[in-house]
C-alpha positions in Angstrom: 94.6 107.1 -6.9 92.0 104.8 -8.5 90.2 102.9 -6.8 88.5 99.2 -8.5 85.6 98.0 -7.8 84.5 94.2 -7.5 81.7 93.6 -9.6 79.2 91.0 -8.1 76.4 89.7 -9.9 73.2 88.5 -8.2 70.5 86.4 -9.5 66.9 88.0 -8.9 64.4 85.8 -7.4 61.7 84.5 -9.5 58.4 86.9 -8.9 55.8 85.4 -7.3 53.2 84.2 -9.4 49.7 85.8 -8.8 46.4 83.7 -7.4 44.1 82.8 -9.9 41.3 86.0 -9.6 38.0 84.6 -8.9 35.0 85.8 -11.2 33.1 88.6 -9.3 29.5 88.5 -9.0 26.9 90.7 -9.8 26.0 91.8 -6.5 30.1 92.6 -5.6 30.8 93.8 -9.5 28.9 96.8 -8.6 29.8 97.5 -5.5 33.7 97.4 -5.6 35.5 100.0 -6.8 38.3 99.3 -9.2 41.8 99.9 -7.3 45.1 100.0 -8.5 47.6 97.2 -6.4 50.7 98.1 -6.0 53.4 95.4 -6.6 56.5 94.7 -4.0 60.0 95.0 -5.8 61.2 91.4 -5.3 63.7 90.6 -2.3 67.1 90.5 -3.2 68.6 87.0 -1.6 72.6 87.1 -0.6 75.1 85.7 -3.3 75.5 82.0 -2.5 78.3 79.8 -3.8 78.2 77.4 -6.4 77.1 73.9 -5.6 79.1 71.3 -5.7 78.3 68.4 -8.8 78.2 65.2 -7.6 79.6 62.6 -9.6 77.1 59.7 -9.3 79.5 56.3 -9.4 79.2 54.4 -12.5 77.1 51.3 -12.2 78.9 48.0 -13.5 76.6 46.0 -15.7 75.8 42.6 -13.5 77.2 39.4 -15.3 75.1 37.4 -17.5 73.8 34.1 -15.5 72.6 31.7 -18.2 69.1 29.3 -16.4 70.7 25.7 -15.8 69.1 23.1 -16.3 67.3 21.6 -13.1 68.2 18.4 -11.7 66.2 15.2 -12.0 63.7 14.6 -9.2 64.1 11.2 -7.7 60.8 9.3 -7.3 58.3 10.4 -4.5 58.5 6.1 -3.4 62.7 6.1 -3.2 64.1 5.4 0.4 67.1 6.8 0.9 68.2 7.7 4.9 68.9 12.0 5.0 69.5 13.7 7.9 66.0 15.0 7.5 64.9 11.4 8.2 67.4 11.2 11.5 65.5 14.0 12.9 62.0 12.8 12.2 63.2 9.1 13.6 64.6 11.1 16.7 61.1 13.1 17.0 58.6 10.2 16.9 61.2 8.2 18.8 61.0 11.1 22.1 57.0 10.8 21.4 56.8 7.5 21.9 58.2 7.8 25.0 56.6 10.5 26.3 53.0 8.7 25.8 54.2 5.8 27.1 55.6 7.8 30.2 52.0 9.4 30.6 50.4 6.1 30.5 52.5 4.5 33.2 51.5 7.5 35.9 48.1 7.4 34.8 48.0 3.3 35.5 50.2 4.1 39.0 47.5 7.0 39.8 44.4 4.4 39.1 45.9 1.5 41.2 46.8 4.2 44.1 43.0 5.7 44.0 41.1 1.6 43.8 43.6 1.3 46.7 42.2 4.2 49.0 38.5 3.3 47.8 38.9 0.2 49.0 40.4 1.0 52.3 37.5 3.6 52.3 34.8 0.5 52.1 36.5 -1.7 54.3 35.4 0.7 57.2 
């Protein structure tokens, strides 16, 4: 009976690249003797499955837009009635009456005070 055998193939990770040796001094030169490191056999990682390609979406190129030509400004002195002008009618129309509202209770609140001062006087 033969038996087959399923060949897998793993990819090595990279080795570790090695800290940059600093320069010994004199004083440690001397005293340190020189060792032999040992180096770790790198660490096999498991067999992982192929990653997926993404197929980025394909960009449509935007439609030209020509500049058009701007319209004619009419004259800063031209009176024409917009709805802008409504509302600022409206607005000065509801201030108007407010001050005028003000001024009526502050003429009723004088008369009412020269009314108890004279009362006051009269006794």
């Amino acid at each position: 009976m033969a038996t087959t055998t399923k060949k897998t193939t793993t990819k090595k990770a990279a080795p570790k690249k090695a800290a940059p040796k600093k320069t010994p001094t004199r004083a440690t030169a001397a005293k340190k003797p020189a060792t032999a490191v040992a180096k770790k056999a790198p660490a096999k990682s498991p067999a992982k499955a192929p990653a997926k390609k993404r197929v980025a979406a394909k960009k449509q190129p935007e439609k030209m837009r020509s500049f058009r030509i701007a319209r004619d400004q009419p004259a800063f002195t031209t009176f024409q009635i917009t709805r802008q002008t409504v509302y600022w009618i409206i607005l000065v129309a509801f201030i108007i009456f407010a001050q005028l509202w003000i001024l009526k209770l502050q003429v009723e609140v004088a008369t009412l005070l020269d009314a108890q001062q004279t009362q006051l006087q009269d006794f």
